[in-house]
Every structure is written in structure tokens, then in C-alpha cells.
N, C-alpha and C positions, 0 to 999 in steps of 0.2 A: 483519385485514390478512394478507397471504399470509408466509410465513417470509421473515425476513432473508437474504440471502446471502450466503456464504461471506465473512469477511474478507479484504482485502487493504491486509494493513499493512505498512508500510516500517521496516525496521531503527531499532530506538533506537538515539539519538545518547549518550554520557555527557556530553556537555558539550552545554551551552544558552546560545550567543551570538546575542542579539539582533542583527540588520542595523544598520548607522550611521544616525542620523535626517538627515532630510536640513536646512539651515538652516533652513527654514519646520513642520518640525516640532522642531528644537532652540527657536525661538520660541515654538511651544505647552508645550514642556518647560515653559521659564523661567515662562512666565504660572501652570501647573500646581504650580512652586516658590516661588514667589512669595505663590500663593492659599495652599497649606501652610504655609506660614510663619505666617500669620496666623490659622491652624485652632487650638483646643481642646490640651490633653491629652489623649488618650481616656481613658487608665488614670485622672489623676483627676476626670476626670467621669463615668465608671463605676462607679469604687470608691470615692473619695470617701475616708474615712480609712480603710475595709477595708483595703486591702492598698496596700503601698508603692507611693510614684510614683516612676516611673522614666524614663516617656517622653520623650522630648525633642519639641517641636512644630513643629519644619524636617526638610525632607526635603531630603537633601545634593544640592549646587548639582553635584556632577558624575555623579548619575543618568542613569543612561538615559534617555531619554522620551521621548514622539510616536513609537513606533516602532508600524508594523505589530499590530493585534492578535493575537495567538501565536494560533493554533487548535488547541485538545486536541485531537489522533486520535482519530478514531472506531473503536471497536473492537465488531463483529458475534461475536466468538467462533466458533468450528468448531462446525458443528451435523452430529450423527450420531446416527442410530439415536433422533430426537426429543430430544436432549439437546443444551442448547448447552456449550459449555466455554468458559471464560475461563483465560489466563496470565497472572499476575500477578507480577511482579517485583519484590519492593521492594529495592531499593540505594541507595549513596549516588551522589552524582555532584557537577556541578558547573554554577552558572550564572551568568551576567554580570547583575547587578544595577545596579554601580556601573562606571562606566567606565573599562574595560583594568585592573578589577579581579573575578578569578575569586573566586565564595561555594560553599562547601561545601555543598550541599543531599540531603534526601534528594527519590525521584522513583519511580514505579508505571509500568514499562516506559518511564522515559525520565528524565532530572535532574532534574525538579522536574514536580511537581504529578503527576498521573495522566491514562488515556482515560478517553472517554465511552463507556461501556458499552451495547449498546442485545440488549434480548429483549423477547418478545412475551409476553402474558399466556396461561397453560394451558401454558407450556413449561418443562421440566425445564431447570435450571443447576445447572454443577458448575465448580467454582472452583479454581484453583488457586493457591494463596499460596504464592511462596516468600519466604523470609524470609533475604536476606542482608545485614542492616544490620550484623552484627555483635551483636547483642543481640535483645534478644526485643523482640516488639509483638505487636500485635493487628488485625484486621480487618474493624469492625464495619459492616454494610449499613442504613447511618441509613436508616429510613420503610420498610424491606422487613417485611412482614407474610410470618414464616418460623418453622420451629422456634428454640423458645429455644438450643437444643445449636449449630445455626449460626448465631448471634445476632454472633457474634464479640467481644463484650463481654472485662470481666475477666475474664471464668470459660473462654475460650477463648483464653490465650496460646500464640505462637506462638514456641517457639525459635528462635535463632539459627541459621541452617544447616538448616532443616524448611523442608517444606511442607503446610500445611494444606487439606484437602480440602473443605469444605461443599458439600452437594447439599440443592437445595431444590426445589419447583414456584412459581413464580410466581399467586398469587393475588390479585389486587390488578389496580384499573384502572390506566390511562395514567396518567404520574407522572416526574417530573425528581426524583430521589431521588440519593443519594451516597454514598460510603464511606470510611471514616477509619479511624483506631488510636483503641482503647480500653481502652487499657493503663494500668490503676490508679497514678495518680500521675504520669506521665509523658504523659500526654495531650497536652495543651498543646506536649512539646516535638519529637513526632514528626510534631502536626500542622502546626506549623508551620514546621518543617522541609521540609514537602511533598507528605506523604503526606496527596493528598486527592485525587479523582474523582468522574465523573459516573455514573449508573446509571439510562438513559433506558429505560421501560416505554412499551409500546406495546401500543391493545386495539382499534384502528379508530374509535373515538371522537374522533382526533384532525383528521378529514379537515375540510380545509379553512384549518387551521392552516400555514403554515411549516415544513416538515420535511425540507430539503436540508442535512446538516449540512455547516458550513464556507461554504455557499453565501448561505442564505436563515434557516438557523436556529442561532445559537452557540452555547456554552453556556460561560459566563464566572465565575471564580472570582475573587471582590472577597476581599482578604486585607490586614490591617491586619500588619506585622511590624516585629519589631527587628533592624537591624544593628548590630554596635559599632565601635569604632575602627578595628580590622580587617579591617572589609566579611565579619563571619562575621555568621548567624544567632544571636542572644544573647535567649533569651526572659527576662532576668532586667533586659537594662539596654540602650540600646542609640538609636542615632536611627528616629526613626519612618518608616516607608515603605509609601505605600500602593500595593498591587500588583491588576494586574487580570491573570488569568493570566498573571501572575510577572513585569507588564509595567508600568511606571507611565506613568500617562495617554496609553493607544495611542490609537489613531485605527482608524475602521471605516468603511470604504468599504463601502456599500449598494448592493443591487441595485437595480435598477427592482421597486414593488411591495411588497409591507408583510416586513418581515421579523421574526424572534422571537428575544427574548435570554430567555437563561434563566440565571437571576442566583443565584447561592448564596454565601451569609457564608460563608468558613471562617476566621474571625478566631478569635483567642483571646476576645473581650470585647466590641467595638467593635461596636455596633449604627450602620450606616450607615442615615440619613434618603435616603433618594433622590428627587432631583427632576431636572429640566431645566431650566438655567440660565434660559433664557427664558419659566420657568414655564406653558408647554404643559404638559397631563396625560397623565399614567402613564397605558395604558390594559394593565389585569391582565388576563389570561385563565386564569391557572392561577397555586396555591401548592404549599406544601409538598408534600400530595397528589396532585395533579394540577388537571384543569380546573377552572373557576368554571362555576357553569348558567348565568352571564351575565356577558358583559365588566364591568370596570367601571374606569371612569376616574376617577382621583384628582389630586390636584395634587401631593404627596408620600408617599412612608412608610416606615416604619422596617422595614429587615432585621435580625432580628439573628442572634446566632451561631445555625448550622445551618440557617436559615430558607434556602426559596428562594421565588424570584418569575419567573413568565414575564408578559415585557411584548412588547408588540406595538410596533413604530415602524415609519412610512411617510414618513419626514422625516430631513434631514440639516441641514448646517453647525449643530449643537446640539451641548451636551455635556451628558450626565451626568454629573451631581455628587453629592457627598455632602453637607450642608447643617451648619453648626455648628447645634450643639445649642444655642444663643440663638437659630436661627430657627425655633423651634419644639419644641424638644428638652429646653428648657432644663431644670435639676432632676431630669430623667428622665421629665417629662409628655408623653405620646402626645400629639403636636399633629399632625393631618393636615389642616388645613382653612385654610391658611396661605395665600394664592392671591396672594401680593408678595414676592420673596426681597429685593429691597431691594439692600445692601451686605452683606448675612450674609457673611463669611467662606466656604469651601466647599472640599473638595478636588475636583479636575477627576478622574476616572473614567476617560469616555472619548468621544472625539470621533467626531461621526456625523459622518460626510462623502458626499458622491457625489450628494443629492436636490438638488431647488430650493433655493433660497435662503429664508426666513420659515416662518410657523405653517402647514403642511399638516394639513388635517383629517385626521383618524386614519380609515383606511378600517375602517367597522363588519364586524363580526364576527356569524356567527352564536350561539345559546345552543345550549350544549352537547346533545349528539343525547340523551343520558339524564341523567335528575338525579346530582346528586354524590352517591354511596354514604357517608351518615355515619347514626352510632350516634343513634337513637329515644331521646331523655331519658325519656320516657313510660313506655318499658316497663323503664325501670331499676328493678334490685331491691337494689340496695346504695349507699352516700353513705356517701364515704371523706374524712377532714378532710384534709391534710397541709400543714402549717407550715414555711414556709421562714425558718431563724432562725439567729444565731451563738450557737455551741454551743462550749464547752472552748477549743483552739487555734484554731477552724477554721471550718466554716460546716457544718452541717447538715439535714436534713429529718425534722421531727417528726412523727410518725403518732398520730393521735388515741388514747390509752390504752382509750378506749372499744372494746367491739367496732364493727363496722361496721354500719349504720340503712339499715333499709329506704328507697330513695328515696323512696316515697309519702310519707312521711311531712315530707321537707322541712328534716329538721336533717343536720346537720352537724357534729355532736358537740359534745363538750363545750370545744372548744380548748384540754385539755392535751396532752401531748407522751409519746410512750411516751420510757423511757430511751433515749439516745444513745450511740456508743463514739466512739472516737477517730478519726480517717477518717470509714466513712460507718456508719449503722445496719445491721448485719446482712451487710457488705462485708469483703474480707481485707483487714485494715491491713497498713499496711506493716512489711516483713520486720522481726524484733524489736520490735517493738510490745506494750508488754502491754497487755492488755484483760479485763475482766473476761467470766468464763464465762457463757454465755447460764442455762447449767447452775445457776447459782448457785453451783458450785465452786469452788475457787482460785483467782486470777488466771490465766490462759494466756499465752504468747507466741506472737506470731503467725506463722508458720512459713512453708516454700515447698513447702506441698505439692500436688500435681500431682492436678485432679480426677479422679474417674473418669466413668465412660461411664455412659451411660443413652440408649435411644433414644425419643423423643417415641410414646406409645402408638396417638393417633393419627394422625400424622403419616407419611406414604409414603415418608418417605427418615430416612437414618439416618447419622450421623457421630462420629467422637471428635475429643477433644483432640489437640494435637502427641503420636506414637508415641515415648516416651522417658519413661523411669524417673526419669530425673535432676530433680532442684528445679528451678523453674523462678521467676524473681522475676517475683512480680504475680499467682503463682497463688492460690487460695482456700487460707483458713488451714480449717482443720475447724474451728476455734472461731467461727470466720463464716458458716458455709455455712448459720445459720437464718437464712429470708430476712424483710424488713420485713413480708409479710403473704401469706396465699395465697388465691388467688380459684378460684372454681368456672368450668369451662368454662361457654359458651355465656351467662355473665351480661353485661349491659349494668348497666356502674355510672356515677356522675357522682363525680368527683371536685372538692373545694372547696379549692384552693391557695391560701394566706394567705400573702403575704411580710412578715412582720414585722422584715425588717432594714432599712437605709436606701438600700439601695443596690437597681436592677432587675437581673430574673432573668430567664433564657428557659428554661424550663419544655419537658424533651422527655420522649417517654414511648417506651419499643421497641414492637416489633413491631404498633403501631395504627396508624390516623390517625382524631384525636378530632375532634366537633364543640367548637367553642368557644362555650358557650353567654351567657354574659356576663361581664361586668366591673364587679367592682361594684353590680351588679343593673342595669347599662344594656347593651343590645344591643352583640355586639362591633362592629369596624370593618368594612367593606363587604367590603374583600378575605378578611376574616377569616372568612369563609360558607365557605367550602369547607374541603376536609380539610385537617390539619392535625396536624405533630408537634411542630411548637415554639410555646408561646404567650410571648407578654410579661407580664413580671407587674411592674407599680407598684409601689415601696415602698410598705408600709402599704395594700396592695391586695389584693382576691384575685380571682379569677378560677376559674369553674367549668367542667369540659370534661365532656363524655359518650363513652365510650369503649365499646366490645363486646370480648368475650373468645372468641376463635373458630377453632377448626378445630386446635391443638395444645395437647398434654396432655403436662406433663414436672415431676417431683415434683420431681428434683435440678436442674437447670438451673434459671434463674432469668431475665426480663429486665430490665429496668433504668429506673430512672426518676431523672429528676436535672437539674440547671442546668447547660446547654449554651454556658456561659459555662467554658470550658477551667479559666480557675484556678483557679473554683468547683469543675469537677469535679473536679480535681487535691484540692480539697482537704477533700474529704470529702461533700460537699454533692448526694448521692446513696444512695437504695435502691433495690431490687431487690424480687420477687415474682416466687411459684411459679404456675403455672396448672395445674389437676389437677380431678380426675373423680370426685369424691366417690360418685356415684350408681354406677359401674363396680365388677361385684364382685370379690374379690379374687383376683387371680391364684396 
């Protein structure tokens, strides 16, 4: 596709007030409060005795609601000299949630939430973060296949008052990808605070799709949060509210002609079921990765944290909903074949509006112009176990003690667990933490100290850390910096993920997008064929993926793999691995 053009974006606002609904959408509000009221816990039917319940299952009667879908900016960046550049602002601000009641949020060039990003495949990006939250974060580019050094993980925090630079080449097809903070232990409370956005790839593979943003194509962030008594953000306690770019149960006026939502979890935990109320089918074109080689129409299914979904609709007066987990969810079982919602309980999403009135057939779609780009199980040379299991305080991921098995061969080791520390395996604990030394030497305490630089050997661009001497909390302790395991470039491995706690996990892995090869030893879900960074994993389940190891080389950087479930991450339930050049001789 030909370059993007120039941006033309309109001054951020700090403050985020919704328009007044008008009565016939204060109506849809109530229906929308009403159906919540009678919704689930999330928290504890996600975590179950893991981790404390706190949610409350009403969403307060003087909400916003039925208002206008909010449309994220689109944001092209300044393209010069082959390089696009992006500015990124992170600040706090302010938005109306509850009514003629101001919430403290943070927001990425605006109050809350972030733009949609959009560059084309073969083109150079350079980033600019600044960071005026007050405190330090991070800015990690979830599904971008990039050097580990720009990965933006732990191992790249960003002080307070800095800007951090990453320069990358985009390699990777078309894809609805995103970006978050990745700031060890505090995950959870910067994401949902606001800092989240879209990062649409473009490679001409798309044609024929929906692609007038704001027009014919959205791109919409489903977010489960807590407020407390005060109408503040309170990730620890608070009433439940379901937000769809930062709006509860908007309404979407449709054009004439099929149009495309592109749907992304940024919940801390809440895996939303998605269906239409008058259960008409979902019809998928693209996940996590990008396109599907073929539409496919479903009756529901589950998003969870990190995931996204583009769906196609050619119909209005519907709503999408989110489905209690009794109609089809129950216990944490993948139920997608459910074709009666019944009286399920549900929360309202968001209201189509503007088409005919009943079931319009979904206008078909062509199969995508090239097959989906995913990793060969076949020519895999290594088969890695890893256990997801509560460990010490906390929740961790176990790596099989064994070395790593040729994949021919078809095992998946022995299912013990190499040692564990306190956070994650091989991760900086948190500040003052003792831990024992990888070394086998005396206990360590876990310190703030500031990594160094290394530039990806084979990788065209090159980046550091925040420019400053000073500690920085969240940085890598030295006593952490050996990573869970290191993999040879150019290898394709299958990794075999066993969740042995009782509770489900979403499974992400950095800089890939794996195939999901099954579940169980049964073929995954239909929409689950294409790329993908987040899987589902079933208590007492496991789930095998095929990944490639490709195109960057960096001994000290690490990228990261872990449960894309916030408090999981927050609370250890994450390692990391180096990619490196064993065959390269020594400089």
C-alpha cells in the first residue's frame, strides 16, 4: 500500500467529558444497569480462592451511558527521510465516568486511554515516550516482532521526567496489535489507569476489508475496571464498570455496508465471552496477529486479557454483549458452540444502531490474498515443558529441569520444575527482596540498578535505556539478569504449557506470533488458526504453541513470556529468555 500521510491531529484535550445521553439512551443506560446488576463477580470467578474478592457486581445507577462511541484518534506519525516518528505523551488527566463526577486517569496524548497508531510494513519507527506521570513506567509494543533492547518490558523503564527513544523496522504482516506499560509489579495499576493503545500494521493484504478509520473501521477497547467510593480508579477494591473506550454501553451508528470492530481485552483478568444478544454469529476475519486465510463465523467466544478480535458486522439495532460465564463459561470451560443465550445474565457492550431492523446475512468476505505467516511444528528442533503453578507467595512458571528435547522426538520432559525465586524466575524482584544467588553464593538483595546497553547484533537499529545514572525502581537487580533459558536464533521450537493451578491463564509470549497447535491433544478453536500472542490455558490443561526465533540476536536483553492476566503478572507469574548466535564467532 502506498505511505500513509502526514498526520493531522487535533490538540489534546486533559479532561474527557462525555456528551449528555439523551432520554432514549439514558433508557438503554438503565437496561445496561440493570443486566450488570445481575452479572457474575469476575474476580471471583477468575480467581476463585487465588486471590482476594473484592468486586462488587452493580455498576452504579448514576453512570454515564448510551452515550456516543468515543473514537481513539488516529494517529499516522511524521514520516521523514523513510522513518515514521510517533509522540507519545504519558500524563495524568481527567474523565467523566460517573455523572458530574470528575476520575483522575492516566491517558497517551489525551485523559485516558491512547491513539491508534497506524505504519506500514518495511518502514522504520521511532518512538518517542515521554514519561510525565510522575513515576517511572514502561512501554511495551504487545505482538511487535522487534529487538529485545526495544521490547519495552521490565528491563526498559522509563523514568519520571525522560523520554525514551526505540527505533525499530517493522517486519511483520497486517495486524491490530497494542501497547501498554510493563513495569514489574505495577502493571495492572498503570494499565488501568489508562495507559493503553492501538498499533494498526498495514502490508496491502488488507484490501477489501474496512479501513476508513472512525468511519467504517473502529477500534474499540473493552475494559473491566474498579472505581471506589470516590469515583477514583482503585485496582484493589472498588464497584465494577464495564468500559468500552472509557464509555459504558455506547451506541454505534453504522454506515451503509459492512463495517469492522477491532476489539482488544485491556482488562486486568476478565476474559469477556462475546456474542449478540440475538445470537446472530460473530463473523472473525482477523486475531491477535492479523488476518484469518478465511472468515469464520462463530456464535460466541472468549477474549481474554491482551487478546484481540476483528469482527466484521453488516447489521444494526443489536447489541453486543458480554455473556455470564453460566452461559457457556461456567468453571472456566471454553464453551463456544452455545447457539441459545436464553436468560443468561450479560453485560450490554455496545449498541449497533443505523441498519434495518432483524438478522441480516453477513455479507461474505473474501480468503485472505496469502496464507497466514505461522511457525512449521515439523521443522521444530527443540520442545520446551513450562508449568504454570503457585509457587511461595505467589504464582509462578516452572521450566522443565531437564535440558530442552529435540522436537522429533515428541516428549516434553520430565514435568519437574527448575527452582523458582520470589516474583518471577530469573525477573528483578522487587526492591529489597532477598533472593537467593543464582551463583549459589549468599543470599542477595534485590537492588535498583539501572541496566546497561547492548545493541541486538543483528538487528539495523540500536537503542538504550532512560539516559540517567540515578536508581530507578523496577530496574533489573544483577542478581536477576540470568534469564529462565536461552534459545539459538533461527530455531523453531513447540513449547508445552501445563497449567496446574485451578484457576485459567492467558498465556503471551514477546516479540512472536505462535501457532496454536492444540489443546489437549484436540485441534484448537476455529478462530484460533491464525497468529497469535495470547492462548487460553484451562485449569489442569495444557496447551502446545509453535513459535520461530528470528531476525534479532541480544545476549543481555531478554523478552518475556508470562500470564497476561495483570495480577498474575504483577505477581510473579513470568519469565524471560535471551536469543543469541551460538554459531557467530567471537568478536
Amino acid at each position: 500500500m502506498p505511505d500513509l500521510p502526514p498526520p493531522a491531529v487535533a490538540p489534546a484535550s486533559d479532561v474527557h467529558t462525555p456528551p449528555r445521553p439523551t432520554r432514549r439512551i439514558v433508557l438503554l443506560g438503565g437496561l445496561a444497569t440493570a443486566v450488570a446488576a445481575a452479572t457474575y463477580s469476575v474476580y471471583e470467578e477468575t480467581f476463585g480462592s487465588a486471590l482476594p474478592r473484592h468486586a462488587t457486581t452493580t455498576a452504579r445507577a448514576s453512570a454515564v451511558t448510551g452515550i456516543a462511541l468515543p473514537v481513539l484518534p488516529r494517529d499516522d506519525g511524521t514520516l521523514e527521510n523513510g522513518v515514521r516518528t510517533f509522540r507519545l505523551k504519558l500524563a495524568p488527566g481527567k474523565t467523566t465516568f460517573l455523572d458530574g463526577q470528575e476520575t483522575t486517569t492516566w491517558g497517551i496524548n489525551r485523559a485516558f486511554l491512547g491513539p491508534v497508531l497506524h505504519a506500514n510494513r518495511g518502514e522504520k519507527v521511532h518512538m518517542l515516550v515521554e514519561n510525565q506521570l510522575g513515576e517511572a513506567t514502561t512501554m511495551h509494543w504487545h505482538g511487535m516482532h522487534l529487538p529485545a533492547v526495544m521490547d519495552g518490558g521490565p528491563f526498559q523503564p522509563i523514568a519520571a521526567g525522560t523520554t525514551w527513544e526505540p527505533q525499530w523496522e517493522i517486519r511483520q504482516s497486517a495486524a491490530t496489535l497494542w501497547f501498554h506499560p510493563h513495569f514489574f509489579g505495577k502493571t495492572r495499576d498503570h494499565v488501568m489507569k489508562g495507559l493503553a493503545g492501538f498499533f494498526a500494521i498495514h502490508d496491502g493484504s488488507e484490501d477489501g476489508l474496512p479501513d476508513k478509520h472512525g468511519e467504517n473501521d473502529f477500534a474499540i477497547v473493552l475494559q473491566e475496571n474498579l472505581l471506589n467510593d470516590k469515583g477514583q480508579i482503585d485496582t484493589s477494591d472498588g464497584t465494577r464498570l464495564t468500559l468500552v473506550n472509557g464509555a459504558i454501553a455506547p451506541r454505534l451508528e453504522l454506515p451503509d455496508g459492512p463495517t469492522r470492530l477491532r476489539l482488544l481485552n485491556a482488562s486486568d483478568s476478565r476474559g469477556f465471552q462475546l456474542a449478540f444478544d440475538d445470537g446472530r454469529s460473530l463473523v472473525v476475519v482477523g486475531v491477535d496477529g492479523g488476518r484469518l486465510n478465511n472468515p469464520v463465523s462463530v456464535p460466541n467466544l472468549i477474549l481474554g486479557p491482551g487478546e484481540r478480535v476483528e469482527l466484521i458486522v453488516d447489521h444494526a439495532d443489536a447489541r453486543l454483549i458480554a455473556l455470564n460465564p453460566d452461559a457457556g463459561q461456567a468453571n472456566g470451560a471454553t464453551t463456544t458452540t452455545n447457539t441459545s443465550l436464553g436468560d443468561a445474565p450479560a453485560d450490554v457492550l455496545l449498541q449497533l444502531e443505523g441498519g434495518p431492523k432483524g438478522a441480516v446475512p453477513q455479507t461474505p468476505f473474501p480468503s485472505a490474498p496469502s496464507p497466514a505467516e505461522l511457525p512449521d511444528p515439523k521443522v521444530a528442533s527443540v520442545t520446551r515443558h513450562l508449568v504454570l503453578q503457585k509457587g511461595g507467595p505467589g504464582l509462578t512458571i516452572g521450566i522443565d529441569s531437564g535440558p530442552a528435547t529435540p522436537a522429533s522426538t515428541g516428549s516434553t520432559g520430565t514435568g519437574g520444575s527448575a527452582p523458582t525465586m520470589p516474583g518471577m524466575p530469573g525477573m528483578p524482584a522487587a526492591p529489597g527482596t532477598t533472593i537467593a544467588s543464582p551463583s549459589g553464593g549468599p543470599p542477595v538483595t534485590a537492588g535498583l540498578q539501572q541496566p546497561t546497553t547492548t545493541s541486538p547484533s543483528t538487528s539495523t537499529t540500536t537503542g538504550t535505556p532512560p539516559a540517567s545514572s540515578a536508581p530507578i525502581p523496577g530496574a533489573p537487580a544483577a542478581a536477576m539478569e540470568e534469564p529462565s533459558f536461552t534459545t539459538q536464533i533461527g530455531t523453531t521450537e513447540v513449547w508445552s504449557i501445563e497449567n496446574k493451578t485451578d484457576v485459567v491463564h492467558y498465556f503471551h509470549v514477546h516479540d512472536v506470533q505462535f501457532k496454536v497447535m492444540d489443546r489437549d491433544g484436540q485441534p484448537p478453536l476455529e478462530h484460533e488458526l491464525g497468529r497469535k500472542d495470547v492462548v487460553r490455558i484451562e485449569p489442569t490443561s495444557t496447551v502446545r504453541i509453535a513459535l520461530a526465533l528470528t531476525d534479532y540476536v541480544d545476549p543481555t536483553f531478554p523478552y518475556m513470556f508470562h500470564c497476561h492476566m495483570l495480577t498474575h503478572e504483577d505477581q510473579g507469574m513470568m519469565g524471560h529468555f535471551t536469543v543469541v548466535d551460538a554459531k557467530a564467532a567471537p568478536s
